[in-house]
C-alpha positions in Angstrom: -37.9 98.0 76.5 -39.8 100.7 78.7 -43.2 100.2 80.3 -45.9 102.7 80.6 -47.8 102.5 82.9 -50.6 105.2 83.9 -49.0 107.4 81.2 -45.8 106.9 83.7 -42.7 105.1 81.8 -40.7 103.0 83.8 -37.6 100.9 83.1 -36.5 97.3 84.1 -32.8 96.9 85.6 -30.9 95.6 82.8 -32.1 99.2 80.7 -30.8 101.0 84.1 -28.0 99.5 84.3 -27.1 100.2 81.0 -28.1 103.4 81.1 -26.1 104.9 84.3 -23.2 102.2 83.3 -23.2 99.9 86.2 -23.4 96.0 86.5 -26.6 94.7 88.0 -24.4 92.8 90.8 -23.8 96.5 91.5 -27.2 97.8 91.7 -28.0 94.9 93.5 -25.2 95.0 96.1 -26.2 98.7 96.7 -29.3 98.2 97.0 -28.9 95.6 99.7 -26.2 97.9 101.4 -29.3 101.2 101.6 -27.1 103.2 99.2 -30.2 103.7 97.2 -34.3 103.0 98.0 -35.4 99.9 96.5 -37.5 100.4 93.4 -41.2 101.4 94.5 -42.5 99.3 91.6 -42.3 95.7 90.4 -44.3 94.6 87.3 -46.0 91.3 87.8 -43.1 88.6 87.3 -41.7 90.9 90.8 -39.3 92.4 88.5 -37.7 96.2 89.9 -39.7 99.0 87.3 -37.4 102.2 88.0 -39.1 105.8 87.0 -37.0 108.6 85.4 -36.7 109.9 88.6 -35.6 107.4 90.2 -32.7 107.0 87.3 -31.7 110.0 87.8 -30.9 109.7 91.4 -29.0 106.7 90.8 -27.1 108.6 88.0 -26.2 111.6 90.7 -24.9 108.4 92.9 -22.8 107.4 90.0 -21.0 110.5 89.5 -20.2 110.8 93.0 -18.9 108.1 93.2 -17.2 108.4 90.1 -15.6 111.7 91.0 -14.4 110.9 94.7 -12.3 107.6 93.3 -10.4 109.6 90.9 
């Protein structure tokens, strides 16, 4: 379930995850490897809060990646 903050909405990894269709050992792995920024945000159990934007960048990662294996 989304979290607004200052009228911003963010999203915990699991929802990310399942929205751009990758594991979270993925997300995590390319995290670690700098193929995307760590989340800015992390609510207060240090859980990663991703915005829209920051989805979305993911998601253009996803289809290049997508579209260079086939």
């Amino acid at each position: 379930m989304p979290v607004t903050i200052k009228d911003t909405t963010y999203y915990r990894t699991a929802e990310v995850c399942r929205m751009v269709g990758i594991s979270r050992t993925t997300l995590f792995r390319w995290l670690k490897d700098g193929l995307l920024r760590e989340a800015q945000y992390r609510d207060r159990r240090g859980w990663r809060l991703f915005t829209k934007e920051e989805i979305g960048r993911l998601n253009e990662v996803v289809n290049k990646i997508n579209r260079t294996e086939g």
